[in-house]
Each structure stands twice: as C-alpha cells, then as structure tokens.
N, C-alpha and C positions, 0 to 999 in steps of 0.2 A: 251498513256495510261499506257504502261508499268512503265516511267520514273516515270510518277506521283505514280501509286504502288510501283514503291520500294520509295518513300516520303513517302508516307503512313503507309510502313512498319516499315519504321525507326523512323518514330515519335512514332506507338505505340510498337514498342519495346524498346524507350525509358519511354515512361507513362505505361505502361501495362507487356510490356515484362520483360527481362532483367536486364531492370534497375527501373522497378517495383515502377516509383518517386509517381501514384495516389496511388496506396497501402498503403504506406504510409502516404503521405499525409490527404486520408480520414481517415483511423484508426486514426491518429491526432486529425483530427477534432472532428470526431465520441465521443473521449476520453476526449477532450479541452472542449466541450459543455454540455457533459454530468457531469463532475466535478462542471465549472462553473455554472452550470442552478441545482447542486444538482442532478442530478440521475433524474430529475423529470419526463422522460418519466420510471419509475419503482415506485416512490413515488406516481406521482398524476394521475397514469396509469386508476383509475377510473372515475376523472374527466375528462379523454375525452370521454367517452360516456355518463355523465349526460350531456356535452354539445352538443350531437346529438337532444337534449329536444328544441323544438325551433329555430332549426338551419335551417328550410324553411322557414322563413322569409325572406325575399329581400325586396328592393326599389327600385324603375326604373331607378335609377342610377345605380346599381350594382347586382350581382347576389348573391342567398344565399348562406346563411354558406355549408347545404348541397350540393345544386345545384357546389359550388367552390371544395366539398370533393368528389364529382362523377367527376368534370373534369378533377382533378388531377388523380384518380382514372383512369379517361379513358386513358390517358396518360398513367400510372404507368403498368395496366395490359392491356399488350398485347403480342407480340412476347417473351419478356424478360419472361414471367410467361412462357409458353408454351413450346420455340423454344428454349429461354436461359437456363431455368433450363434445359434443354435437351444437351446442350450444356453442362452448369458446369459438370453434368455426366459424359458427354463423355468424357470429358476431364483431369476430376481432382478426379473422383469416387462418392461412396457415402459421402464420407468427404467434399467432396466442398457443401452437403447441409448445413452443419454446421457449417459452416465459412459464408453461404449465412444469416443464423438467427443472426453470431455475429455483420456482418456491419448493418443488419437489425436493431437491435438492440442499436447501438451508432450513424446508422444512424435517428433516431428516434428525438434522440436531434440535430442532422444539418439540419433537416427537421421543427424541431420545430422553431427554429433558423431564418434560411430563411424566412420562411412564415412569423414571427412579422415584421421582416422586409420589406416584399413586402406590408404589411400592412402601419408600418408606413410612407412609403415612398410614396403611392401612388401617382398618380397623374389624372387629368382629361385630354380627347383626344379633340378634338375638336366638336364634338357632345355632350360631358357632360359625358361621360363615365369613369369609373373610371380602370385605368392602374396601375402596378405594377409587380415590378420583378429587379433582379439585375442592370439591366442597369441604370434603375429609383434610386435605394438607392447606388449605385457604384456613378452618378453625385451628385446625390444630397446631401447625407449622408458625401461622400467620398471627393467630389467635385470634383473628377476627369471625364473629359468628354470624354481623350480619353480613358480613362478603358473601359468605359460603352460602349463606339462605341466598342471597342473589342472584348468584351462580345457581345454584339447584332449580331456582325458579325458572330460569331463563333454559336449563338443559329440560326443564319439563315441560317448558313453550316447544323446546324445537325436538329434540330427540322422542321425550317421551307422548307429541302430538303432531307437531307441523310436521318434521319428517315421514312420520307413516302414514299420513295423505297425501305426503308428494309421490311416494315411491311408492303408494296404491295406485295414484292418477296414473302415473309412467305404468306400472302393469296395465291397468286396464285398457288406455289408449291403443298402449302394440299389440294387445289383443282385441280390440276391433279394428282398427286398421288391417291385422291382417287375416282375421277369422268374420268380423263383423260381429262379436258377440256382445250383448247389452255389459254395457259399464258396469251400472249397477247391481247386474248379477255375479259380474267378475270379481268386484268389489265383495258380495257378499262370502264366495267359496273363497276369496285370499284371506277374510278375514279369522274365516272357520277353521281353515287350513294353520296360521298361524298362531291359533290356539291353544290348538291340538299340542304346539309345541311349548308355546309359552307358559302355559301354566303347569309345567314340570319345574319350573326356576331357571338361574341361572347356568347352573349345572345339565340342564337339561339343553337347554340353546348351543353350552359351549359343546357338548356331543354331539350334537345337528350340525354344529358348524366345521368341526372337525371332519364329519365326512364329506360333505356337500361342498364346499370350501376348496379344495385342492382339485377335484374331478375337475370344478367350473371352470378353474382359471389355468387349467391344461388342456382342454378343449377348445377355451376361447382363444390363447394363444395359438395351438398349433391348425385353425382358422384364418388367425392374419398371418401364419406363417403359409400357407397355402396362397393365401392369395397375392404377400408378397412375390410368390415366385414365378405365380401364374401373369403379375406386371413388373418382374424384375427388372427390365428395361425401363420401367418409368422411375424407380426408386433414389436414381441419382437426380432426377431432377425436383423428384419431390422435399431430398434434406435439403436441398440447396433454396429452393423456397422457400420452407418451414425458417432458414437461417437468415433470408435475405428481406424476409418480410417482418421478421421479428424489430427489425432496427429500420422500417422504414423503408428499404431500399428497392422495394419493387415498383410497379406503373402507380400503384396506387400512394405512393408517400408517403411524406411522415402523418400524416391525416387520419392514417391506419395505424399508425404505430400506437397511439392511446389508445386506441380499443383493442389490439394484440394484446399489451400488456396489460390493463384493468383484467377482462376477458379469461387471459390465461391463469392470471394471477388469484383470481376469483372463485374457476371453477376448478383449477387447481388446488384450490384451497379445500373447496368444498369435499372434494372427490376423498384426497387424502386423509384431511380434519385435522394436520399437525396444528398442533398451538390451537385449538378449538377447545381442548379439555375432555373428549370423548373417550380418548383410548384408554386415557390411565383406569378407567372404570378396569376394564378388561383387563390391565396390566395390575394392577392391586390385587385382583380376585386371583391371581395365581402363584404357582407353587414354583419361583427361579431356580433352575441348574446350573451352574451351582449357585446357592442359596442366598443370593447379593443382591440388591435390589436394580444394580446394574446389568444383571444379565436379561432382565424384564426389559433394560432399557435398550439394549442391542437388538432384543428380538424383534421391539414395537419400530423398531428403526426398522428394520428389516423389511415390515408390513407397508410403510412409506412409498421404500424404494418398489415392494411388488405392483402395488396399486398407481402408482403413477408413470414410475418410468417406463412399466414395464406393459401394464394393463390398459393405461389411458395411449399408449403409444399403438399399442396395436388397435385400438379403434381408430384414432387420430392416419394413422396406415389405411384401413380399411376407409376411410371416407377419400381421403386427399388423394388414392391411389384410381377411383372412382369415375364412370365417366359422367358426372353430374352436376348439375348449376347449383353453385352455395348464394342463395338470393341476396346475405346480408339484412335478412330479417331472422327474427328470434325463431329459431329452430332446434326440435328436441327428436327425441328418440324415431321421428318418423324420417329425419336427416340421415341416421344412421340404418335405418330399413333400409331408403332407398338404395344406399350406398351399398348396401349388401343384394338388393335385386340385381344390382350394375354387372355384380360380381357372379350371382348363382341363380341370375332370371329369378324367378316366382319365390324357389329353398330359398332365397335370400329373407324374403319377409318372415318366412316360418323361424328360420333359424333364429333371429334377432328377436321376434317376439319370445322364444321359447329362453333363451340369455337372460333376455330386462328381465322374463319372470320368475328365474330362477335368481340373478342377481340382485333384485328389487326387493325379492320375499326373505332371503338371505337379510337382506339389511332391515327390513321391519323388526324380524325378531330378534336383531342385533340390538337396534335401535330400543326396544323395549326393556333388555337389560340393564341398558347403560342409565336411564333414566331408574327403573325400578331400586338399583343403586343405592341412592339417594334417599327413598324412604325411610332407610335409617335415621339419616340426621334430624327429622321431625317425629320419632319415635312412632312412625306409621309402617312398619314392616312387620305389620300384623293382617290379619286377615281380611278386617274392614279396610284399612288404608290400602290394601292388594286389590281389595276387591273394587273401590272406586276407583283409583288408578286404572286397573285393567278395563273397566266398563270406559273409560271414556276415550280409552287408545282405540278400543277397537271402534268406538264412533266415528273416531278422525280420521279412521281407514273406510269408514264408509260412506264419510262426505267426501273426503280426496275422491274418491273412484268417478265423481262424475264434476269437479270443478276444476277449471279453466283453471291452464299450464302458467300464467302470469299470476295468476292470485297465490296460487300453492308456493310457485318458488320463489315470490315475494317474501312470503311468511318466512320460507326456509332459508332465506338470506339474512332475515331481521332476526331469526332467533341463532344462526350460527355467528351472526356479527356480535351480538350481545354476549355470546358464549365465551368468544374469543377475547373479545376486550378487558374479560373480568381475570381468565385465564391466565393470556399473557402478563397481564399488572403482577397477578401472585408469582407464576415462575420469575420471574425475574428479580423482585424480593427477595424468593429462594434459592437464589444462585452461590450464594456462602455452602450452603447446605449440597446441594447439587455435585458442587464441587469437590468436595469433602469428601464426599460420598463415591464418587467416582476414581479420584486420589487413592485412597482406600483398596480400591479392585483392584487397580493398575498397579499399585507397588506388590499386591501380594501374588500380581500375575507374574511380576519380574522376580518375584524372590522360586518361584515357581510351584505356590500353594495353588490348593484349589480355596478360591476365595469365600469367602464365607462375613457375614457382617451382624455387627451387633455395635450398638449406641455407646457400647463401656469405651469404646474404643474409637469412636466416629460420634466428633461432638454436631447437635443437627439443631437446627431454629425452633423453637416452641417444642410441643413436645409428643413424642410416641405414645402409641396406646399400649400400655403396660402389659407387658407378656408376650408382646407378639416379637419385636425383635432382641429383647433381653427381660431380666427379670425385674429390673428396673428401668426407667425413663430417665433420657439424659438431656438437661434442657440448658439452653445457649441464654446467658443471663446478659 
C-alpha cells in the first residue's frame, strides 16, 4: 500500500501538483470553447433556463431533460460542494473561492461541449436503452477504441470505485463527528441504503434524483441565505477578500496566491467535473426539448453554473462569514461543521452532517450510473458483468467508510485527472463537429423553428449509431 501511495503521489504531483500539467490544461479548454462556441455560456446565459420550460418530458427509452440535469447535478453536488470547498479554504485561502467561479465559469463551455457530444453520439444497450459519454463519441466520433477503453477504465477507477469511498468516508466522518456513530456501521446502512436504489437502473437513479435533487439545494441555499443576513455587515468585507486574496494582495502575498489558484482551480474542478467526461453519461441518456443535441448541452451548462457559482458559494459564505481559525492545513467537511456551529451553536453540526449525507448519498448513486454506462462498450451489460461491477462498488463503499481523508482523495484526484486528460484530448478533436452542431440550432433558432437535428443535414466526425439520429449515418470522410 505504501509503494502504491508514493504512485499516486507522483502522478498527482505531476497533474495537480508541481507541475500543475490539468491546470493548464483545463484553463485551455475552458478558454478554447468559450472563444470558439462565442462566450455563449455569457451570451445565451438566459436561454438555459427558458429551456428548463419543458424539460420533464422523457420517453421510455431515455430519461428527461430535467430528470438528466438532477443526475448530473447528483454527481456534481456532493463532498466537492461541502468537504472540497472546505478544503480550497484550508488550503489556498479566501482567494481559491475566486479562482473556483473563474474555472466555473470557462468550465461552463467544456461542460457545454461534452454534453452535445454525449448526445450526438449516443448509442442503444442491449435492452433499448439509450447510452452516452466519452468512451461512446472517443470510438465512434474519433474512431479510436483503444482511447475509449482507456477512458472507461479510468471512469471505472474513479467514478465507478474511488469516488464512492470518498463520499462514503465524507458520510461517515460527519456522522461521528457529530453523533459518534461507528464508521463502519455507517458505511454499512449507506451501502444498503444505496442499493435499494441502484439496482432499479439507471432509470431508477434518475427518479431518486429528480426528487431529492431540487428540495436539497433549496434548503441549502436558503441556509446561507439566512446566515448571510444574520452577518450582513460582514459580507462587504468578505468579497473584498475573497477578491484581494485571489491576486495576492492581502498580508499574506503572492506566496498565497499559488495555492488560491492550484486550490480553487482543483476543487473547482472536482465539485463541477466540467471537462472530466462525467456528465455526458447523463446528458446521452436523455430525451432533448427540443429534440437537438444542444439543448442537452444548455441544460448540462446550466448544472455548471448551479453547483459552483451558486452551491459552492454559499458554503464558501457559510465558512468565511464564520467566527473561526482556518489552520492552513488540509481540512475537510469537519471545516464546514464547525463553521456552521459558529453560526447555529450545537444545530450547526447536526445540520451539516444531515447535508454531506444526503449530498454525499445523492452522488454515490450518481456516481454508479455514470460508470455502469460504460459496460456496454465491453459487451458486459449483462447480468454477470452488473452483477461483478455492482459487488465491488459496493466494497469500495465499505472500505472508504473507515480510510483516512488523504489516501481516498488522493485516489479521487488520480482518477479524475486521468479522466480529464483523455476527455479533453477527444473534445477538442471534436470541435469541427461540435460546432457544426451547434451552427445548426442557432440558425434554425433565428429562422424561428423549433429546432430539431438529424446528420442528413449536419455533417459530424466518424460516425452515428444508425437509427438514433437519422435512418442513416453520415460520416466526415
């Protein structure tokens, strides 16, 4: 175990650390898609909520617009909202919150990006069900197959194992911290409990998320919105920090400012997973209002903006507003308890435990989707292949429930850097396509159709899977 952590350490001190290669990398992307797609998560920023209008529609093939923007969402907000902005803090100040809104922000368009593509590329599973996500537009699009196995492998290190022992550890923590109750038994009822759901399918998750989903992150908000008011007085001096620390410019120097920025940039990534390749799972599997694979992509933009600007801000509120010592060591969801004792005495720890575990359990059975995914392209989305898959997810929820907070979100840094790396390489190949595709929507929004898409008409890279978006496949020679 050792030998394997200093591996671990050294791959993310080459992606994260040191040599800081995803940092880059995604500010690229971030910057690459928001030029070439126009700014249009800033331009058509109000077109994604007239397309919340309509968006719970489904077919029995696929899941709806909405129902795909709570899945992702279930994924998106969970430990990263809570435990990670708690972390950016500890580590890089109030200035990593504002380096967390600018990946936010360019991640917005890689988010957009993704999701047309998990769209156009879908594909059906062997029940009729409709699939999508990198591994699918990486064969199909890219035509490479062993990209896509790489990618798969790597979403099955992190999403369909590393993560559900991170965001078991993170439950069970802020449940003995603030009940005292055995890990390992917490570990066992989350595991039970997330059963119960998961093996209904994916269909089954996006239902659970669909309701659980919207209460959560209307509570949590109108939370920080309480306590903003209860230190309204303090809130001008906290943007004014949050903005002066981001560049350096507080007591503590530019000496901060690399960890602000690594820090924010980091768990901002993590929190949202733009340019990770996660979402399009979610975004493939559903049914677009109207029927274009860019409406999928306005909507997953949508999910972006809720979970960081909006989610990660009111916890990043709830600490900084706080009267409490941030040490400058690695600090996770116990950062954000006390921060909320500051606030509601003793309620504080209940509440925050009762949040991670509904936020934390939310993303397990997100998290199990988006990997299960994937069994198609190894022709294992069968019963055996469901049934080993699922037996060793739920082991990695019952070994997270009692290992230390640095080994877990080691793992979860090495498998979402590796996720990301392979991701971003493909989108950007498919940026012909992308564009095309998007071109498409936008004239037939100006001629004032309701838009609709099919390949006869929109020439796309490699090639569709026949029947889904026309009767034939139209391939870019």
């Amino acid at each position: 175990m050792e030998f394997i952590q200093q591996i671990v350490t050294s791959l993310n001190n080459l992606l994260w650390g040191n040599g800081q290669l995803l940092i880059y990398i995604l500010l690229f992307a971030g910057i690459w898609f928001s030029v070439t797609l126009k700014a249009i998560q800033i331009t058509h920023f109000r077109h994604m909520f007239t397309l919340l209008k309509g968006s719970t529609q489904g077919t029995s093939e696929q899941i709806s617009s909405f129902q795909a923007l709570c899945t992702g969402l279930s994924a998106r907000v969970g430990t990263g909202n809570l435990a990670g902005v708690a972390v950016a803090i500890s580590l890089g100040g109030s200035g990593a919150v504002f380096w967390m809104w600018v990946i936010a922000i360019l991640g917005m368009a890689t988010g957009f990006a993704e999701s047309v593509l998990g769209q156009v590329y879908k594909v059906r599973d062997r029940n009729g069900e409709f699939r999508g996500g990198p591994a699918y537009y990486i064969q199909n699009g890219l035509g490479s197959r062993w990209l896509a196995v790489l990618f798969a492998l790597c979403l099955f290190l992190g999403y369909g194992f590393t993560f559900s022992a991170m965001q078991t550890n993170t439950i069970t923590d802020a449940m003995h911290f603030a009940f005292g109750f055995d890990r390992l038994y917490t570990g066992l009822v989350i595991t039970l409990l997330a059963g119960s759901i998961i093996l209904g399918g994916f269909k089954s998750i996006a239902h659970f998320a669909e309701r659980i989903v919207p209460v959560m992150g209307i509570l949590f908000v109108a939370s920080a919105i309480v306590i903003a008011v209860m230190n309204i007085q303090m809130l001008g001096d906290m943007v004014t920090d949050i903005f002066l620390s981001a560049f350096g410019l507080t007591e503590a120097g530019a000496g901060a400012l690399g960890a602000a920025i690594k820090n924010g940039i980091q768990r901002g990534l993590y929190s949202n997973e733009a340019g990770a390749g996660s979402v399009p799972h979610a975004a493939g599997a559903a049914t677009p209002n109207p029927n274009h694979p860019v409406a999928q992509g306005y909507i997953q933009m949508l999910g972006v903006f809720f979970d960081t600007i909006v989610l990660c801000s009111c916890t990043a509120a709830i600490i900084l507003l706080a009267d409490i010592n941030i040490s400058g060591e690695m600090e996770g969801i116990r950062l954000t308890q006390n921060a909320m004792t500051s606030h509601f005495s003793e309620g504080g720890v209940y509440f925050v435990a009762a949040a991670i575990t509904l936020f934390a359990f939310t993303s397990v059975v997100a998290n199990y989707a988006y990997a299960e995914s994937n069994l198609h392209l190894f022709n294992a989305d069968n019963n055996v292949g469901r049934g080993i898959y699922t037996s060793l997810y739920f082991l990695m929820m019952i070994w997270g429930s009692t290992a230390s907070l640095k080994e877990v979100w080691s793992l979860a840094d090495l498998a979402l850097g590796l996720m990301t790396l392979v991701n971003i390489f493909a989108i950007i190949q498919l940026t012909p396509t992308i564009n095309r595709v998007n071109v498409d929507y936008q004239n037939q929004l100006k001629k004032g159709l309701k838009p609709s898409f099919s390949t006869q008409n929109v020439k796309v890279q490699g090639q569709c899977e026949l029947g889904i978006w026309d009767s034939t496949t139209n391939i870019e020679k």
